[in-house]
C-alpha positions in Angstrom: 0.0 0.0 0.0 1.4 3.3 -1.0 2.2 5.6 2.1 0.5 9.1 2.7 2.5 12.1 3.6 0.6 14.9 5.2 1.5 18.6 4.8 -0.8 21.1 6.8 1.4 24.1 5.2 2.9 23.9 1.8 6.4 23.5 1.4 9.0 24.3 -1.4 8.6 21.8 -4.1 12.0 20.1 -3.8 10.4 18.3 -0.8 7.7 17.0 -2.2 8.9 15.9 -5.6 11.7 14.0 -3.3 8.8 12.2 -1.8 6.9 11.3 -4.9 10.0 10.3 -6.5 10.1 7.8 -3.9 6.5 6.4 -4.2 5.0 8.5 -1.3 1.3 9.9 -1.5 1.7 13.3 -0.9 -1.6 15.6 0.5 -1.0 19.5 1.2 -3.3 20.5 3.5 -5.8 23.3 3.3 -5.5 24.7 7.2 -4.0 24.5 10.5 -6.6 24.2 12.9 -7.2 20.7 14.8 -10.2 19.9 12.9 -8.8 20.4 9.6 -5.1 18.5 10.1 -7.4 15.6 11.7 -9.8 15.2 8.7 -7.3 15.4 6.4 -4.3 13.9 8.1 -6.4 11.0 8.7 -4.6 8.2 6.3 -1.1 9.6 7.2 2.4 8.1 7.8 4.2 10.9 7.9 4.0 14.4 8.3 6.2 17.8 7.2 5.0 20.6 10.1 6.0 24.0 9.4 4.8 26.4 12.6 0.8 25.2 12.9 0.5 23.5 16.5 0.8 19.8 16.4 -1.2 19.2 20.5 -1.8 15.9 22.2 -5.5 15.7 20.5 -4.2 16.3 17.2 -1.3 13.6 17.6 -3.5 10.6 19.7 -6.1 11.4 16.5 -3.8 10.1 14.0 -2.9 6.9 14.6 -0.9 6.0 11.5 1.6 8.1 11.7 5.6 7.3 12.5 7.2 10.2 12.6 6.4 14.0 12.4 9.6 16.0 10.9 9.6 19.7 11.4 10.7 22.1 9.1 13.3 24.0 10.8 15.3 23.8 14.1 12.5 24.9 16.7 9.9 21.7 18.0 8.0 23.7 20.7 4.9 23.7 18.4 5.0 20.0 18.9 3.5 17.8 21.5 7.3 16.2 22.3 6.0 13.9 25.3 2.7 13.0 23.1 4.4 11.9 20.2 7.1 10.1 22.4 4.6 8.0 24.1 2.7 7.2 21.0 6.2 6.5 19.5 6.6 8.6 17.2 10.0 9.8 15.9 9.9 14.2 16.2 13.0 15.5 13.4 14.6 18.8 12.9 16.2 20.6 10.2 19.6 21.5 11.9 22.1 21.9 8.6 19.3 23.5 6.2 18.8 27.4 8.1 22.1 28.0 10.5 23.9 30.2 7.7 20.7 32.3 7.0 19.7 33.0 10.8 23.4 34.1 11.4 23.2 35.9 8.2 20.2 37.5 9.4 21.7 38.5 13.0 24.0 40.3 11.1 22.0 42.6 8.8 19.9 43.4 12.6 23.1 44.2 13.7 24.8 46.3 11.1 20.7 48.4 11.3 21.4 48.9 14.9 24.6 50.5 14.9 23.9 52.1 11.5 20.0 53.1 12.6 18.8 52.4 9.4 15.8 52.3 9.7 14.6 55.5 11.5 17.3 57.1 8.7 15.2 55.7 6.1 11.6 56.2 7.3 12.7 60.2 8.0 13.9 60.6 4.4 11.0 58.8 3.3 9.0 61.7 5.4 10.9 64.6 4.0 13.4 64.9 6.8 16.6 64.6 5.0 18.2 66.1 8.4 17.5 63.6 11.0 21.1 62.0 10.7 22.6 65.3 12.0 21.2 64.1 15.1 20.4 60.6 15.1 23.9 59.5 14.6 25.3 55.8 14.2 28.2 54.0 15.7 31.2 52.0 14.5 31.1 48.2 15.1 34.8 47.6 15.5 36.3 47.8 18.8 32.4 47.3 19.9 30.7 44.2 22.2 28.7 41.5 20.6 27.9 39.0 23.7 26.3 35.3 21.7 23.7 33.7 24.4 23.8 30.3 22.8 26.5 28.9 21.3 25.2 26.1 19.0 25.5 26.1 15.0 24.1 29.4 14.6 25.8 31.4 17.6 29.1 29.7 15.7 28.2 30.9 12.4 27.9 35.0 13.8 30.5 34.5 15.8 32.4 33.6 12.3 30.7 36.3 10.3 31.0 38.7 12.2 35.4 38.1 12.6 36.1 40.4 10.0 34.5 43.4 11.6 37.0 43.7 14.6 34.3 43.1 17.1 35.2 41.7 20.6 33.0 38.3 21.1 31.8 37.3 24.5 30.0 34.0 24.6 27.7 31.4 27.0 26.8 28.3 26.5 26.7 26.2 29.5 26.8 22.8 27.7 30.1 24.3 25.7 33.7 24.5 27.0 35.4 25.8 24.1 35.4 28.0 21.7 37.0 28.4 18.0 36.2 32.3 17.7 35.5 34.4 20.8 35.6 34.2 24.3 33.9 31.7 26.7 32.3 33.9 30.1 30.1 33.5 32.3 26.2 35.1 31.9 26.5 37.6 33.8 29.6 39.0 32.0 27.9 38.7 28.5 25.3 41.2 30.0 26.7 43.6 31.7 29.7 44.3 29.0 28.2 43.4 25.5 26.9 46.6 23.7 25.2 43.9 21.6 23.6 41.0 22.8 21.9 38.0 20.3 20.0 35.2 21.4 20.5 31.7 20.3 18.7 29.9 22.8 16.3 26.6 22.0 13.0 27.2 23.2 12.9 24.9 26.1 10.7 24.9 29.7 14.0 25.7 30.8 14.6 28.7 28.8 11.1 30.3 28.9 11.0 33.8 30.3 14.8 33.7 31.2 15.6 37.4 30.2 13.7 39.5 31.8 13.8 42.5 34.0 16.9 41.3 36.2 18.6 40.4 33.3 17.8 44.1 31.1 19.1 45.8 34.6 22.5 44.2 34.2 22.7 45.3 30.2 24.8 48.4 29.6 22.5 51.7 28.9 24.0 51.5 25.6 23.6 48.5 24.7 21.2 46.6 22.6 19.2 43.4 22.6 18.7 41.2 19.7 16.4 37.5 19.8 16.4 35.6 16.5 15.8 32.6 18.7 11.9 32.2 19.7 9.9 34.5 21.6 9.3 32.3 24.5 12.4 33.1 25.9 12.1 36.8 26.7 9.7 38.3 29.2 7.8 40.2 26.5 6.0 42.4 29.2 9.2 43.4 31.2 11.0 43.6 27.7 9.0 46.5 26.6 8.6 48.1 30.4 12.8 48.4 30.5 12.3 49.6 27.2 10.0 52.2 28.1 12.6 53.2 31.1 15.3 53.3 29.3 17.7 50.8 30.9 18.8 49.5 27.5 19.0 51.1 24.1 17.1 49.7 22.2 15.9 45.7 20.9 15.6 44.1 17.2 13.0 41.1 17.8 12.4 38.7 14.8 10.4 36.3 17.0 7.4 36.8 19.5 5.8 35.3 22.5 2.5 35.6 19.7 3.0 35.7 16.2 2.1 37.8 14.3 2.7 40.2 16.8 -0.9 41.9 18.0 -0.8 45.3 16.0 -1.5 47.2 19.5 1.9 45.9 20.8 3.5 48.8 22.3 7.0 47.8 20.3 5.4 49.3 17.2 5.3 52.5 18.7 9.0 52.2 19.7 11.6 54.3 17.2 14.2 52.4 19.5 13.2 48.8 18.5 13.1 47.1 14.9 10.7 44.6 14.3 10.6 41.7 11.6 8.4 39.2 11.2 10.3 35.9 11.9 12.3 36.0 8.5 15.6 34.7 9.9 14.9 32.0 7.8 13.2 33.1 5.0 15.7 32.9 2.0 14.8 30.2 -1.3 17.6 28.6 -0.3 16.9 27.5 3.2 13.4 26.9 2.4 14.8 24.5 -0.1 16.7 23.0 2.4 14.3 22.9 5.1 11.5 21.0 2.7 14.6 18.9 1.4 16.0 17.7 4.9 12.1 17.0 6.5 11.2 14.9 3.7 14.1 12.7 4.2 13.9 12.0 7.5 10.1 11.3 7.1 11.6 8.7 3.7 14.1 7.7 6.5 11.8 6.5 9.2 9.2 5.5 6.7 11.8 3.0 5.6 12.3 1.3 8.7 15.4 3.3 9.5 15.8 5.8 12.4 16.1 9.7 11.7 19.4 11.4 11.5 18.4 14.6 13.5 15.7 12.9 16.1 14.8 15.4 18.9 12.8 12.4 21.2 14.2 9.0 21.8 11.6 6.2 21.0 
């Protein structure tokens, strides 16, 4: 019998002419809301998941299924201790986005220092003049501090060598360190005048910086999360913001996403805002699609996944 591959969200085509190259039914799906992925995820072996929520309900309802392979490095829209207990294999993406998220990090960086964007939404309202007093800074000789040093924290850490930057970095589960310096937490605060986030998204990691951490930042410094939203206190984010014990934030990720329109960060000239394109090149989306659809061809076949994030 030929096996079904479910995709609640469309993926780039490499993925799924992979699949049916191999034999594999696949079925795109046509929404993301428990209901829908039930009904039509019903026949399944397999599944791609890009960001829709994959609960306990959704996971005990589909009772063919071997293995659900994410598309991209993040699982906390996943049901991990569900799908472990109904064993079924949860994948990442590790090797398909590290070069485009630390690619990313630096473009927020280099708008930070540069203020880009205030620069170009003044000249946009005739106000050629607001650089005379709204003035950038040089990166070399500067602070970045890397919270996270996995595959991507390694990657900035790497781009950013040719800018003369000192690099402070912790990772608790790391003890050494090809470019930069290894310190501890509280030294990447309190002498970074940049700080990025690289941590997983994790019970362990939810809410970690918050308002004790933004009072040990320099009042120059700024505060950058390509990692997931979880992981900053959102509310005392935007009061320390609103104080002034920080410069200024550029968020790609959110505790909600999209982010609710009457967020106060929209009203902040200190804080740029993108909506979670760390990722978002044709390249890694390539990648991504490529990288799920063999782990699902992987499992599928009676083999076990190369980048499993659960133990079955």
């Amino acid at each position: 019998m030929t096996k079904q591959v479910y995709i609640p969200e469309d993926i780039a085509p490499v993925g799924k002419k992979f699949l049916t190259d191999k034999g594999y039914d696949v079925k795109v799906g046509t929404g993301t809301d428990e209901a829908t992925i039930l009904r039509e995820g019903a026949d399944a072996d397999g599944i791609i998941l890009r960001t829709s929520k994959f609960t306990k309900t959704i996971i005990d309802g589909l009772p063919n299924v071997k293995v659900i392979a994410r598309h991209g490095v993040g699982f906390d829209n996943v049901d991990l201790k569900a799908a472990t207990a109904d064993k079924i294999w949860v994948t990442i993406t590790p090797l398909a986005n590290a070069s485009s998220v630390a690619e990313t990090t630096l473009t927020l960086l280099l708008m930070l220092a540069k203020n880009v964007r205030n620069d170009s939404l003044q000249m946009a309202a005739g106000n050629f003049d607001y650089k005379k007093t709204h003035k950038g800074m040089d990166l070399d000789g500067k602070t970045l501090g890397i919270l996270g040093y996995g595959k991507i924290g390694k990657m900035l850490a790497e781009k950013v060598s040719g800018l003369n930057m000192k690099v402070l970095i912790y990772d608790p589960l790391v003890h050494t360190a090809e470019r930069g310096e290894l310190v501890s937490r509280e030294e990447v605060l309190s002498q970074s005048d940049f700080i990025s986030l690289h941590l997983p998204a994790t019970a362990e990691t939810k809410g970690t910086i918050g308002a004790a951490e933004f009072k040990q930042m320099k009042p120059t410094a700024y505060l950058m999360n390509i990692a997931r939203g979880s992981i900053i206190d959102e509310p005392a984010l935007i009061e320390a913001l609103k104080a002034g014990e920080f410069a200024g934030a550029a968020l790609d990720v959110y505790s909600q996403e999209p982010l609710p329109l009457d967020s106060p960060l929209f009203k902040m000239d200190n804080v740029l805002l993108t909506p979670h394109i760390a990722s978002n090149t044709n390249e890694t989306m390539d990648r991504m699609a490529l990288h799920a659809a063999m782990e699902v061809d992987r499992v599928l076949s009676g083999e076990k996944p190369s980048w499993p994030v659960n133990k079955i």
